[in-house]
BAGUKE-538364 format. One line per field, with one value per residue (C-alpha): residue in three letters; x, y, z. Coordinates in steps of 0.5 Angstrom, whole numbers. Layout:
residues N
residu: ALA;... $
c1: X;... $
c2: Y;... $
c3: Z;... $
END
This chain:
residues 93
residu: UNK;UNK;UNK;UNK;UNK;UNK;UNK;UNK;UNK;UNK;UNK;UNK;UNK;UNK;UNK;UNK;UNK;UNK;UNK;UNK;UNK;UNK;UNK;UNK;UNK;UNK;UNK;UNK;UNK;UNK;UNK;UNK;UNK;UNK;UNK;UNK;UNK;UNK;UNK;UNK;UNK;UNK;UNK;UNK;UNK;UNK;UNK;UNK;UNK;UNK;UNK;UNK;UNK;UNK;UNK;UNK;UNK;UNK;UNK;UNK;UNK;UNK;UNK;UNK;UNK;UNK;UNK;UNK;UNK;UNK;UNK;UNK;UNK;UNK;UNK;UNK;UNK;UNK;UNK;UNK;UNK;UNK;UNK;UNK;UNK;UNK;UNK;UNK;UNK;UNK;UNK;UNK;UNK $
c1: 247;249;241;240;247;245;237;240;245;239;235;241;242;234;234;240;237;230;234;239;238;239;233;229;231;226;228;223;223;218;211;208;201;201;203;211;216;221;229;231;228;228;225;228;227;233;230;234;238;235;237;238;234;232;230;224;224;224;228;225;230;229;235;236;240;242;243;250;250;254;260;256;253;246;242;241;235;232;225;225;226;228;235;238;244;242;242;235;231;234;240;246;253 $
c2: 223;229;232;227;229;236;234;229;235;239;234;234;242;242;237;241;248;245;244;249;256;263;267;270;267;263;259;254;250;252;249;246;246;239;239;237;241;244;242;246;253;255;262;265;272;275;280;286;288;290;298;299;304;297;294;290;289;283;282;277;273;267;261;257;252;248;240;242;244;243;244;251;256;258;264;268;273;280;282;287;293;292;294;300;297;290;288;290;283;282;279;281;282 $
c3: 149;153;153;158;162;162;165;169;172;172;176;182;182;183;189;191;191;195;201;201;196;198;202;199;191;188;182;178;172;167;167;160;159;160;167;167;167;162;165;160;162;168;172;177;182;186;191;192;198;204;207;199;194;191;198;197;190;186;179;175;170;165;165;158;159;152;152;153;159;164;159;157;161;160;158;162;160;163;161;156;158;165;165;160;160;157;150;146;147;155;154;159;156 $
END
C-alpha cells in the first residue's frame, strides 16, 4: 500500500506549501479533464533572482513522483529545449 503512503505524503506537503512556500515559487498538482487532481504530478514555476540578467523570468518544471515516493525522489522535468545542459527530453542529470 505504498501508493496511498506516497499520496497521502503529497497531501501533507500540499497543505504545507499553502501556508508557507518561497515567494514568487508557484507550485501545483496536475489538473484532469474531470476536475480532480493528479498528486503524482505536479507543475512548478521558480522566478529568477532579482538584479541578475535573468531578473524577471520564470522557469517552468514538472515533478513526477512514482508511488514510492517518499523513499525515491521525483522526476524533475524541464521543457524541451529550455536549458542546453539537459538531457534531449528535459530531464536534469
Amino acid at each position: 500500500m505504498s501508493g496511498g503512503i506516497a499520496r497521502g505524503r503529497l497531501t501533507e506537503e500540499r497543505k504545507a506549501w499553502r501556508k508557507n512556500h518561497p515567494h514568487g515559487s508557484v507550485a501545483r498538482p496536475e489538473s484532469l479533464p474531470d476536475g480532480t487532481v493528479n498528486l503524482m504530478v505536479w507543475h512548478y514555476t521558480i522566478p529568477s533572482k532579482a538584479g541578475t540578467d535573468w531578473e524577471g523570468g520564470f522557469y517552468p518544471l514538472t515533478l513526477n513522483f512514482t508511488e514510492d515516493y517518499p523513499s525515491k525522489p521525483s522526476k524533475c522535468k524541464l521543457p524541451h529545449g529550455f536549458f542546453p545542459v539537459l538531457y534531449g527530453e528535459g530531464g536534469v542529470p
